[in-house]
Backbone bond lengths (Angstrom), bond angles and torsions (degrees), N, CA, C in turn:
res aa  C-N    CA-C-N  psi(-1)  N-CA   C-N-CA  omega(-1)  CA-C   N-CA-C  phi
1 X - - - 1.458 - - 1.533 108.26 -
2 X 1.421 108.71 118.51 1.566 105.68 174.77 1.572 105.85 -93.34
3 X 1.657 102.26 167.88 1.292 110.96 -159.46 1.679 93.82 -101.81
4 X 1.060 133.64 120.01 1.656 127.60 162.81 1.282 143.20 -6.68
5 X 2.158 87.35 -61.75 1.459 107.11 -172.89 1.542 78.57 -70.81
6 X 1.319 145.02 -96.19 1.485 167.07 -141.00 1.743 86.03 -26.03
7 X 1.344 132.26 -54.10 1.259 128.97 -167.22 1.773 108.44 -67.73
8 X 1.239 119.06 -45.03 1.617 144.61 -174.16 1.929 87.17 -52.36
9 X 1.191 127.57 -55.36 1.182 115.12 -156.31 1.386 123.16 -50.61
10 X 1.649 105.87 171.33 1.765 103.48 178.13 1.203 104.03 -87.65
11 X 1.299 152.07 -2.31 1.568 143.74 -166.13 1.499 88.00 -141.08
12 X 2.002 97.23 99.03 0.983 86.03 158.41 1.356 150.41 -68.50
13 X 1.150 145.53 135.18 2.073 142.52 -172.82 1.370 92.93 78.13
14 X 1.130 134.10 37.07 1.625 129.68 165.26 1.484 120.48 -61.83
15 X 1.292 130.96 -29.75 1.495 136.95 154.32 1.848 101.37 -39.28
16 X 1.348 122.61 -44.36 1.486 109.73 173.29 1.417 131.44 -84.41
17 X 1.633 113.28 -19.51 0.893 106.93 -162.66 1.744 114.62 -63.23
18 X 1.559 115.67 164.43 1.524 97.17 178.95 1.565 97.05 -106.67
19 X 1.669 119.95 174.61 1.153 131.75 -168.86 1.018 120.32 -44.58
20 X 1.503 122.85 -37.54 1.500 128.28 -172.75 1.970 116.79 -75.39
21 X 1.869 94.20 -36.94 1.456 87.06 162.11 1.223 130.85 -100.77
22 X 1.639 109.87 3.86 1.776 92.94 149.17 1.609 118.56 -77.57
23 X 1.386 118.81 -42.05 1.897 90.07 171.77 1.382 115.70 -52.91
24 X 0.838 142.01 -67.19 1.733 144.27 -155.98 1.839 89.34 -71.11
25 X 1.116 140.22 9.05 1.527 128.05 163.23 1.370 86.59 -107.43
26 X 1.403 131.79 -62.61 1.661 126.03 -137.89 2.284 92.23 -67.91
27 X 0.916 104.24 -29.37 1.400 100.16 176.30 1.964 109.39 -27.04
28 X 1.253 97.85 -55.03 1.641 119.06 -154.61 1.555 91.03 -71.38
29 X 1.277 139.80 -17.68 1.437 133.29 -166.55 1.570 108.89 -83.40
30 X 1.531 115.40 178.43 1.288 121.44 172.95 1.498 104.40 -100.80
31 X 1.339 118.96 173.89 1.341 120.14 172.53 2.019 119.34 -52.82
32 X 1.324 90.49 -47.12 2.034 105.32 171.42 1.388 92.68 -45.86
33 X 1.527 128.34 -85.38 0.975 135.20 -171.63 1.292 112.50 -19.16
34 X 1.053 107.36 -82.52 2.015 119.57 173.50 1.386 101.54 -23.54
35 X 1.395 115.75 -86.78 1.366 136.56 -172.13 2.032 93.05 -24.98
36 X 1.232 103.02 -83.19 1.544 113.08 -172.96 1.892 116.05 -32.73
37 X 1.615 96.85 -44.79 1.244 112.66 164.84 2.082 109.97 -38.42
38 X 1.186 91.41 -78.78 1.669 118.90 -173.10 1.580 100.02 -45.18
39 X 1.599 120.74 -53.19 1.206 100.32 165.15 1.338 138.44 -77.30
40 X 1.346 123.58 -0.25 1.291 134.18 150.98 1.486 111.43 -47.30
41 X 1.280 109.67 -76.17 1.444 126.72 -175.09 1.854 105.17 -31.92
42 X 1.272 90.72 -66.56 1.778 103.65 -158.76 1.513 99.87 -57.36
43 X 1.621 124.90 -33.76 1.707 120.29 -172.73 1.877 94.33 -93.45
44 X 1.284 137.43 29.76 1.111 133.26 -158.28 1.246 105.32 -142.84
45 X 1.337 128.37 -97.69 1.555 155.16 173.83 1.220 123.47 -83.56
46 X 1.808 103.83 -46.30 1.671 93.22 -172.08 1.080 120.15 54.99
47 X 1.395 128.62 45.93 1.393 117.01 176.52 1.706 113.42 -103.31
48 X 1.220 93.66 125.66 2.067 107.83 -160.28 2.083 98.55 -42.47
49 X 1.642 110.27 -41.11 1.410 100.60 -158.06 1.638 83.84 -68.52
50 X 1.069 102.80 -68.37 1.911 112.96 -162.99 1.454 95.49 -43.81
51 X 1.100 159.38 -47.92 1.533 148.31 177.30 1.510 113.98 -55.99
52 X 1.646 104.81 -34.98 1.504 115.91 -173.89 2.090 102.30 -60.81
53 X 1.077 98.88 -50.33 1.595 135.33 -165.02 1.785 83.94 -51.41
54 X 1.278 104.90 -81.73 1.716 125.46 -164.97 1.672 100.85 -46.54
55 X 1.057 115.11 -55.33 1.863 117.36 176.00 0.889 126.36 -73.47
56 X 1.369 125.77 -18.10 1.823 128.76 161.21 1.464 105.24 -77.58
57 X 1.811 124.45 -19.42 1.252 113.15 -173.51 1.603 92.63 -88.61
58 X 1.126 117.90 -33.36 1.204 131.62 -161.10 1.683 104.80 -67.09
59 X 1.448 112.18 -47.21 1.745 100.74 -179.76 1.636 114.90 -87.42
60 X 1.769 100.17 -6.27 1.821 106.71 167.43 1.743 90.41 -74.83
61 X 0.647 156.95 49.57 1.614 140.36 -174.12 1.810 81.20 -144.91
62 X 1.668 98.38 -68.62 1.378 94.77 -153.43 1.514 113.18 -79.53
63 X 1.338 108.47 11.23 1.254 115.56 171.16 2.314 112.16 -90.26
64 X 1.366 100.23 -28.40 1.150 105.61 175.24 1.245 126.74 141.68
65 X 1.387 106.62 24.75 1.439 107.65 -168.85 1.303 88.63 -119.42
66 X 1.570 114.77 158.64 1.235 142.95 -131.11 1.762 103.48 -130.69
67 X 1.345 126.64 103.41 1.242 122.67 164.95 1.660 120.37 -10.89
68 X 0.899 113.71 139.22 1.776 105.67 -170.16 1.639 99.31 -103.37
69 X 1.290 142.98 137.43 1.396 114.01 141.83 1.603 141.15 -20.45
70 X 1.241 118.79 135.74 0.974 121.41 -176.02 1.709 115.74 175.55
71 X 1.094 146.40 -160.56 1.358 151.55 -156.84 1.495 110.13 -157.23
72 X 1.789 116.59 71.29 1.620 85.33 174.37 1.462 132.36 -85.63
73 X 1.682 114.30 55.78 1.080 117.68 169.62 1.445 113.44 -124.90
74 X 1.286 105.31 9.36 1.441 109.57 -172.06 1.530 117.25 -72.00
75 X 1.070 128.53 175.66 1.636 122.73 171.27 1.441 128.90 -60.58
76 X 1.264 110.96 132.27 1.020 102.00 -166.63 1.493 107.32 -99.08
77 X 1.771 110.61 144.59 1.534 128.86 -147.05 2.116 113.19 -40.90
78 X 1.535 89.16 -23.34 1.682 89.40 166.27 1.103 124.65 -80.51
79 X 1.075 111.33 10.94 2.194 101.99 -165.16 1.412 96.30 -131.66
80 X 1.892 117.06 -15.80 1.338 103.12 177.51 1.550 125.38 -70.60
81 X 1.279 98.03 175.09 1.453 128.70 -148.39 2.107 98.76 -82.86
82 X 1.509 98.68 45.67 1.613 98.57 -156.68 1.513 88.58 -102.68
83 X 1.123 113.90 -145.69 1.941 136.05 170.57 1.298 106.21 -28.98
84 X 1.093 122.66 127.26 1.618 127.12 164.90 1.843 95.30 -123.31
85 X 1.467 104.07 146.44 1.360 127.63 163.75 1.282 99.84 73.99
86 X 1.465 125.96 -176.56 1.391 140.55 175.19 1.503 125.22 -27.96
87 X 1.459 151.89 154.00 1.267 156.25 -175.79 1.446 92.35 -119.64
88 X 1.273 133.04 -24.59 1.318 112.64 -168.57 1.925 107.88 -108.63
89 X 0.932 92.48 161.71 1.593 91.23 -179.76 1.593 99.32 -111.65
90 X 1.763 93.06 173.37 1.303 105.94 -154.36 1.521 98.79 -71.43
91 X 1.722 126.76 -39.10 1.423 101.00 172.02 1.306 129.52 -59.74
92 X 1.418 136.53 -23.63 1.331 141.33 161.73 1.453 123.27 -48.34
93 X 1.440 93.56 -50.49 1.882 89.75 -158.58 2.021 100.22 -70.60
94 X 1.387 97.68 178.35 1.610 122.70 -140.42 1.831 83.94 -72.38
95 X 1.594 100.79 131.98 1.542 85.35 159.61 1.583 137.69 -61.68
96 X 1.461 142.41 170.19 1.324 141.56 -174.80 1.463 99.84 -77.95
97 X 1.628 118.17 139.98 1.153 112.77 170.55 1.609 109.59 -142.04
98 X 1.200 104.74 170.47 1.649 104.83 -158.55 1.646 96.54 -109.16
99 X 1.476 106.40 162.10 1.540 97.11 -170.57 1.839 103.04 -84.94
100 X 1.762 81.77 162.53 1.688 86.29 174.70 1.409 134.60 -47.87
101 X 1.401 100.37 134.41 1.560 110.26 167.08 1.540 124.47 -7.51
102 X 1.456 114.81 -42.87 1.619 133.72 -160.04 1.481 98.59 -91.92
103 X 1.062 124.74 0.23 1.509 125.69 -164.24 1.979 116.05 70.14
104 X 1.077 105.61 174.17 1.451 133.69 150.93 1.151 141.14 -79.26
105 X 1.467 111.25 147.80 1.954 97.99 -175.88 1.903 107.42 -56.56
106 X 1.406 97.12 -20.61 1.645 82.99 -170.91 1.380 120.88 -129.42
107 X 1.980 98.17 22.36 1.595 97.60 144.60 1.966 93.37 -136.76
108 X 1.090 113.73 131.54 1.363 99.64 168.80 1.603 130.50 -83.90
109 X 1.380 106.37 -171.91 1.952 97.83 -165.45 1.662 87.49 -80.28
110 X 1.418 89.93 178.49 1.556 107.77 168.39 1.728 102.64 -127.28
111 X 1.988 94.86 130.34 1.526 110.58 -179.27 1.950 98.86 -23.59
112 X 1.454 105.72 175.52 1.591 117.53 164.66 1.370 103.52 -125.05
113 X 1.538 132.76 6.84 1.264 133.75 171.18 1.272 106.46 104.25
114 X 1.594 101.66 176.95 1.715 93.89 166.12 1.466 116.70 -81.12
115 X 1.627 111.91 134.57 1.210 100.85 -175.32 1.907 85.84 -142.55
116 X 1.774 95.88 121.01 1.358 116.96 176.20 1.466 120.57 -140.01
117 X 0.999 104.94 138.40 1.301 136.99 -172.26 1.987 99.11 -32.17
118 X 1.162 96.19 146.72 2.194 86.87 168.38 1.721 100.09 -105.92
């Protein structure tokens, strides 16, 4: 079951987006937009960063700044077309190591003999 308001919004899938691509999207909106945004949030999630985000864009707006170009339908920063596979290279990453001395749950240790004191 989808929710109405959630469909009505200007960013579309905004419940996913993460923090970094709602600033660099909310830029592109009008002040309504924002506003509508913010009351989404607050009867919804309430989440302190994303409210923080929406009202700093929100009093840059009503202070005089001007929607920027932009696309808020574009991809959002997880799904783009950026880095694929590992960041680390093979001299970096962790050397191979063998399990402890004591064994594993699913091989156990082997005794060390009798070992007593002289």
């Amino acid at each position: 079951m989808t929710d109405p308001a959630r469909d009505a919004l200007p960013l579309p899938d905004y419940d996913h987006l993460p923090i970094g691509g709602l600033q660099s999207r909310v830029r592109s909106l009008s002040t309504a937009e924002v506003e509508e945004l913010l009351a989404y949030e607050r009867t919804h999630a309430d989440r302190l960063p994303v409210t923080e985000v929406l009202t700093t864009r929100l009093d840059q707006l009503r202070a005089g700044a001007e929607p920027t170009s932009g696309d808020p339908g574009a991809l959002r920063p997880e799904q783009g077309e950026g880095r694929r596979g590992s960041p680390v290279s093979p001299a970096a990453s962790a050397h191979p190591f063998s399990p402890p001395p004591h064994g594993t749950p699913d091989q156990r240790g082997r005794p060390k003999g009798d070992r007593r004191e002289p």
